[in-house]
KEDREN-501957 format. One line per 5 residues: number of its first residue (from 0); their letters; for each residue z, y, x of C-alpha. Coordinates in pm, whole numbers, always signed. Example, Ala and Ser with C-alpha at 12.3 -4.5 7.8 and 13.67 -1.06 7.14 Angstrom:
# KEDREN-501957
0> as> +780:-450:+1230 | +714:-106:+1367
This chain:
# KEDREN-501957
0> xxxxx> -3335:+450:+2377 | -3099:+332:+2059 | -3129:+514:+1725 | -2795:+671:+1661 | -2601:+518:+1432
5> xxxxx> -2667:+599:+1083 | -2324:+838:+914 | -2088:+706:+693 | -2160:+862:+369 | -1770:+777:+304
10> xxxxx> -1715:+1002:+584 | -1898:+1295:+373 | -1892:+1678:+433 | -1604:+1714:+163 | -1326:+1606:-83
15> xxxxx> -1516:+1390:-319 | -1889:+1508:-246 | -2094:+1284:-69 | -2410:+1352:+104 | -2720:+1392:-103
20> xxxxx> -2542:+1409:-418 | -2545:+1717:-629 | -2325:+2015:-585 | -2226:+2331:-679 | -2125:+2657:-575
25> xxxxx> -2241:+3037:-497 | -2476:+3230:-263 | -2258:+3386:-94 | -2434:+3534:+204 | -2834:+3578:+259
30> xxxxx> -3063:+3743:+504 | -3373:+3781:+399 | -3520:+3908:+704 | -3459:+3520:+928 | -3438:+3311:+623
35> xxxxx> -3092:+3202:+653 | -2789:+3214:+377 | -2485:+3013:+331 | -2338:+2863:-26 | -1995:+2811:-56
40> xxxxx> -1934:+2503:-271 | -1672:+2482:-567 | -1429:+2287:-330 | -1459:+2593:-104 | -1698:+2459:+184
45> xxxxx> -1936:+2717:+339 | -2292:+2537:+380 | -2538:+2709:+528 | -2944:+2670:+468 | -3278:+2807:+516
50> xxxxx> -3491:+2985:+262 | -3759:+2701:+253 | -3396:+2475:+111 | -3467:+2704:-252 | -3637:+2461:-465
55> xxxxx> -3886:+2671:-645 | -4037:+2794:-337 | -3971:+3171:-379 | -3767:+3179:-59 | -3555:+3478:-201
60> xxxxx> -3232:+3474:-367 | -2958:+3687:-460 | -2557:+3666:-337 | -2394:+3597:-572 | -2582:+3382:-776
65> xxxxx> -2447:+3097:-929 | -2669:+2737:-777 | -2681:+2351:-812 | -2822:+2221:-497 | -2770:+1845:-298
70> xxxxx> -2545:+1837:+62 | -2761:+1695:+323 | -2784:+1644:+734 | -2946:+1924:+888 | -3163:+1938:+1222
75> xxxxx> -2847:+2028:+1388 | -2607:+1765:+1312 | -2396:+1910:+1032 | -2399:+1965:+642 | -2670:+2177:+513
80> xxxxx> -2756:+2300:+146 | -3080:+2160:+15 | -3330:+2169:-290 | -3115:+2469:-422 | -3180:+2595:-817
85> xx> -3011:+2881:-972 | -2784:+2757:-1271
């Protein structure tokens, strides 16, 4: 069976952010019972990820909080937050 084909980083999750480039944006929801929160980026996309995606490992963070983190593929074929760091 074929690989698929590899995406079009000009085809990118949003208006002048391209996959695996930095970003920015807020916590805006997180559960910390199942690990999962979303991040809404400065150009107003809502990315979700999992707690292992926080960078220092803590696998906690506030809403609210004000993060740098890169836009990446997830597991289930759209954008995900990754390697996110409070600013």
């Amino acid at each position: 069976m074929p690989a698929p084909p590899p995406q079009d980083p000009a085809a990118g999750p949003s208006r002048g952010v391209l996959p695996f480039e930095p970003a920015t944006g807020v916590v805006t929801a997180f559960d910390e019972a199942r690990g999962l929160g979303v991040v809404r980026a400065d150009d107003g996309r809502e990315l979700p990820f999992h707690c292992t995606a926080i960078a220092d490992g803590s696998r906690t963070i506030r809403r609210g909080q004000a993060v740098a983190f890169d836009v990446v593929a997830g597991r289930l074929g759209r954008w995900e937050a990754a390697r996110i760091t409070p600013r």
